[in-house]
Each structure stands twice: as structure tokens, then as C-alpha cells.
N, C-alpha and C positions, 0 to 999 in steps of 0.2 A: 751348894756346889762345893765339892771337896777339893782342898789343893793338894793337888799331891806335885813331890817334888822327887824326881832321877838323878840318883847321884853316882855316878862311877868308873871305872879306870880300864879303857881299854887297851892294848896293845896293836891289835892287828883287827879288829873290828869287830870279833865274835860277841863281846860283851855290849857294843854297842849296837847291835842287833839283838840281842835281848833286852836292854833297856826300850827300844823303840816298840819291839812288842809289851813290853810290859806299860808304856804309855797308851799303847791302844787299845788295850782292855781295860786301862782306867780309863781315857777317853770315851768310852762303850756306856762306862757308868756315871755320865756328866762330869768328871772330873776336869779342871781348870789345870794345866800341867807346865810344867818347868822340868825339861831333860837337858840334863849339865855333864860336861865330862872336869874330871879333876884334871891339873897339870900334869904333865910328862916331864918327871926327874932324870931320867934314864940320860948319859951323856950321848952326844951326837954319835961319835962310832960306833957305839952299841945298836942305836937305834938303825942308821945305814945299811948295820951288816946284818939285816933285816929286810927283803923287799917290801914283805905285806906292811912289815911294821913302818916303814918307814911313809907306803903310799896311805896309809890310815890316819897316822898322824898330820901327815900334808892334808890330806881331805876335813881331817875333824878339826884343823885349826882355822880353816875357812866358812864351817857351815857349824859347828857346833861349842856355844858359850863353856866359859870356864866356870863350873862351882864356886859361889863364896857362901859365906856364911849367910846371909842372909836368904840364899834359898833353903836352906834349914828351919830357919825361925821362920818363914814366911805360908810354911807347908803344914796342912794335916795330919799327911800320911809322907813318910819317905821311903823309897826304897833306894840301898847301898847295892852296889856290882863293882866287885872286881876278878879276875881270873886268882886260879889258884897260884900262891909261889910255895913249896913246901908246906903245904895243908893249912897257907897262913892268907891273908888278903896282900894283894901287893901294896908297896910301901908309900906308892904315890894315893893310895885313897887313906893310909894308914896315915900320911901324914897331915892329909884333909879333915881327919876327921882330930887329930888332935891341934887342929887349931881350936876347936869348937869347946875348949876351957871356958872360955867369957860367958857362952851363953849359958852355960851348963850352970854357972857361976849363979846366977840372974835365974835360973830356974824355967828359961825359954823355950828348952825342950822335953819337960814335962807333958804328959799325955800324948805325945805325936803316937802315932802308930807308923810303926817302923817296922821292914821288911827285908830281907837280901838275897841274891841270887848271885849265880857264878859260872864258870868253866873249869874244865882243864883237859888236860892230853891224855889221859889214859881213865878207865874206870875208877880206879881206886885211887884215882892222883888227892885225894883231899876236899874233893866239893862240899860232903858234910859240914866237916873241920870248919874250911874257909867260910861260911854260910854260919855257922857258930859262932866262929872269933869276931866275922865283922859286928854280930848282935849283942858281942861282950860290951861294945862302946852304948848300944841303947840300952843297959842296962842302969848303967849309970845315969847316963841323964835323964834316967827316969820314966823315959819312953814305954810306952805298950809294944811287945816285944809279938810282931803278928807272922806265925808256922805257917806252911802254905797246905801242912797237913794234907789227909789224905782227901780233901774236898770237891773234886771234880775227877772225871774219868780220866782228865789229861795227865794228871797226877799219879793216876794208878797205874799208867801207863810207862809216866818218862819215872817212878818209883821213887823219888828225889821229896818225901814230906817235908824238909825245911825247907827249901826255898827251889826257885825253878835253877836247873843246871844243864849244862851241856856237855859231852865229852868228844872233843875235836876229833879223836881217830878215829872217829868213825866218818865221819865230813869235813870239808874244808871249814864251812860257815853251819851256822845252827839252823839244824833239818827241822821239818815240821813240826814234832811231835813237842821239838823242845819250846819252838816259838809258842805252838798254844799252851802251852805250861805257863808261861811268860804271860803273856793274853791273860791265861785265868787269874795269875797272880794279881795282876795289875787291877783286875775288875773287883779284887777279893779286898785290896787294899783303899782302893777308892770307898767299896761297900760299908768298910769297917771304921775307917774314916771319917765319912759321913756320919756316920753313928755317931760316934767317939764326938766330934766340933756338935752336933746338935744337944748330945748330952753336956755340955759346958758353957 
């Protein structure tokens, strides 16, 4: 059974409805799963002057654990979310992930197979980019760096080869097409996963 581990940074809850789909298509593939959200850095009035953002954070500090590092080390497979900020990852999962020196250090995340998905507001707002940048950090530590390529119809569909994405104006919350992208992703990482822990 593979562990896969959800790691990512939501604002207003689009990303964390893609991570939930992406748990239930590794779920789908007996995967064992741990979905974590990173801390919110954002200062209090920023976040306020926000409705969604403000009732999402209230809800995700009630019902969903914070990332440390040990659901890192503890995972087969991971995948990183966070929405786009200028075609970059936001800074609250940027700065989750540079804590992750020590293990990197110790060689703890070597061979994980590692994954990312994302949002943003507009077509072109950066989901590539930001889908990229976050996989610059599994690069390093050594990680199997896993495309969601063009491997399922869902794919062919929402057109997004590197990882599953959504673009909010078209919807308020992520419409079907993009959850099952999410779903295949999640099944694709569990699959490859599995692989990867039995060959070691």
C-alpha cells in the first residue's frame, strides 16, 4: 500500500478541493493518505478583507492538519498545491518546502515520486510556470519528478500535461473536468508509487 502524502496552500478553497480529489483517486489505488494544508502567513487584514478567504481559512483550521515535515519523509508519493502568485507558487507552501533542508540533508527524500498541481484566475495566469517551479524543489532532493502527461482522456481534455490545474473564471470552485484530472492524477501517483516503494 502506497503512502502518499497532500501537501498544499490554499487561499479560498479551490486548491483544497483539488487536493481532496487528488486523494480519492489515490484512495481508488489502495493508497494509505495524509492531506495537509501548510500555514497561512498572509497578515489578519489581508486575509478579512477577503470573504471566501477568510470563511476557508476558519473552516480549514478546524477540520484540516497543518504539514510538517514528517509527512514528507513518511510518504512515497507526494503531491505539492498551491495557487498561482505571478506564475510562481505562493510563498506560504514556498516556505514549507524550504524548511525541508534537514531531510534533504540526510537524503530522506530521495526516490519519493513527487507530483504538483494548481490554480489561477485567468488562462494564461501561470499554472504551467507555477506546476514547474513547485517541481524545481523535487529536483533537488532527489525525488522522481512524476508529469501527469497526456495519460488519460481527463487530461486531454482539461490540456494541462504537467500537472492537474484549474482556472477560476471560468467557476467559482473547480468544475468537473478539472476534479477528474485531479482524480487521475492522484491514481497515477499512488500507481507509480507503488512501483517505485516495491522496487526498493
Amino acid at each position: 500500500m502506497p503512502k502518499i502524502s497532500i501537501v498544499y496552500y490554499s487561499a479560498t478553497g479551490n486548491l483544497h478541493a483539488m487536493a481532496e480529489a487528488i486523494a480519492e483517486g489515490a484512495e481508488t489505488a489502495g493508497a494509505e493518505l495524509r492531506v495537509r494544508r501548510v500555514a497561512e502567513l498572509a497578515p489578519a487584514d489581508a486575509v478579512s478583507a477577503n470573504t471566501r478567504w477568510a470563511e476557508h481559512l476558519a473552516w480549514a483550521e478546524e477540520n484540516v492538519e497543518v504539514a510538517t515535515m514528517d509527512d514528507l519523509e513518511w510518504a512515497d508519493g507526494i503531491a505539492l498545491g498551491s495557487p498561482t502568485r505571478f506564475g510562481l507558487p505562493a510563498a506560504q507552501l514556498k516556505q514549507f518546502l524550504d524548511q525541508s533542508g534537514g531531510l534533504w540533508f540526510k537524503g530522506a527524500l530521495i526516490n519519493k515520486v513527487v507530483t504538483a498541481f494548481t490554480s489561477a484566475s485567468t488562462t494564461h495566469g501561470g499554472v504551467e510556470s507555477t506546476v514547474l517551479a513547485m517541481l524545481n524543489t523535487a529536483y533537488h532532493w532527489g525525488s522522481i519528478v512524476m508529469p501527469l502527461g497526456y495519460t488519460g482522456d481527463e487530461v486531454k481534455e482539461t490540456g494541462n500535461p504537467y500537472g492537474s490545474s484549474f482556472v477560476s473564471r471560468k467557476s467559482a470552485s473547480p468544475d468537473e473536468p478539472a476534479l477528474a484530472t485531479a482524480r487521475h492524477q492522484g491514481r497515477r501517483l499512488a500507481s507509480i508509487a507503488a512501483a517505485m516503494s516495491a522496487a526498493d
